[in-house]
C-alpha positions as CSV (number, residue, x, y, z in Angstrom):
1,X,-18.7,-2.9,-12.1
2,X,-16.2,0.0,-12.6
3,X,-12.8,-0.5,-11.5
4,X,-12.7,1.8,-8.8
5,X,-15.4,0.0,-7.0
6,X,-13.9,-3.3,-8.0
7,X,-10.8,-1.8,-6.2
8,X,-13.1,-0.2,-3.2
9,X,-14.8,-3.5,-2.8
10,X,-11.9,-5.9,-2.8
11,X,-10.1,-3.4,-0.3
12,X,-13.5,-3.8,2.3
13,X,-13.3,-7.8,1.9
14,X,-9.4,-7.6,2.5
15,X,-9.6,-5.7,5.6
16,X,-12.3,-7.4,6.8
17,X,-9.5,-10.8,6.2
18,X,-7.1,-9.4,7.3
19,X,-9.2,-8.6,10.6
20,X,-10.1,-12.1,11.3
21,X,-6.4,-13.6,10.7
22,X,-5.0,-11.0,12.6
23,X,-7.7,-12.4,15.9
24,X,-6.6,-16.0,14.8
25,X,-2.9,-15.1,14.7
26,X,-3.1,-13.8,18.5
27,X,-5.3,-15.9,19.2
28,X,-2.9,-18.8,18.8
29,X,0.4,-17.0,20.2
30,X,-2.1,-16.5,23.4
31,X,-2.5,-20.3,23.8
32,X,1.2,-20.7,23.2
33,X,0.7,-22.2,20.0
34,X,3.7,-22.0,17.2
35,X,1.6,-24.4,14.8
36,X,1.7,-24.9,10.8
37,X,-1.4,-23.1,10.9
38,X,-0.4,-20.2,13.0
39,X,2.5,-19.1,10.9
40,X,0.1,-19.8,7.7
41,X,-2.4,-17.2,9.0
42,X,0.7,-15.3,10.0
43,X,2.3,-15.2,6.5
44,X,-1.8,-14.4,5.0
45,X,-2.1,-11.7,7.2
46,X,1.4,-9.9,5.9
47,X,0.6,-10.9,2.5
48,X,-3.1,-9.4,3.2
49,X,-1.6,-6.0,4.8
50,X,1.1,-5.5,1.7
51,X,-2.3,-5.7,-1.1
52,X,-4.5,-3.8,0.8
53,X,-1.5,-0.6,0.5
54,X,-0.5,-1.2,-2.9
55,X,-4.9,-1.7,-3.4
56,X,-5.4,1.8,-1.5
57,X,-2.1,3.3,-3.8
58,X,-4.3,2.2,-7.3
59,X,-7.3,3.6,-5.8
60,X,-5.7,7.0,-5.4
61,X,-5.1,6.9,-9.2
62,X,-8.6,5.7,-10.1
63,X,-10.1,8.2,-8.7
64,X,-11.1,11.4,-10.9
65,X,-9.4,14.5,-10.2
């Protein structure tokens, strides 16, 4: 697979992550929950968001001009 879709392909299957943490992560704080596990999803889903830009960034430069 070439890198740019390696890097197209990894950025879909973040954001679709990042999608379900961010329902879990409300999810919880809507139930009044301030669990182990909510702040885990929490901290995954900022971790997530920060390699999906610096993902998008590399794409930029992968691409042909």
């Amino acid at each position: 697979m070439p890198p740019d879709r390696a890097v197209d392909e990894t950025i879909r299957h973040l954001q679709d992550l990042a999608a379900r943490l961010a329902r879990k992560v409300r999810q919880a704080a809507e139930e009044g929950g301030r669990s182990r596990e909510e702040q885990l999803c929490k901290e995954a889903l900022l971790t997530t968001r920060v390699l999906l830009e610096k993902l998008q960034l590399v794409r930029g430069f992968c691409q042909p001009d």
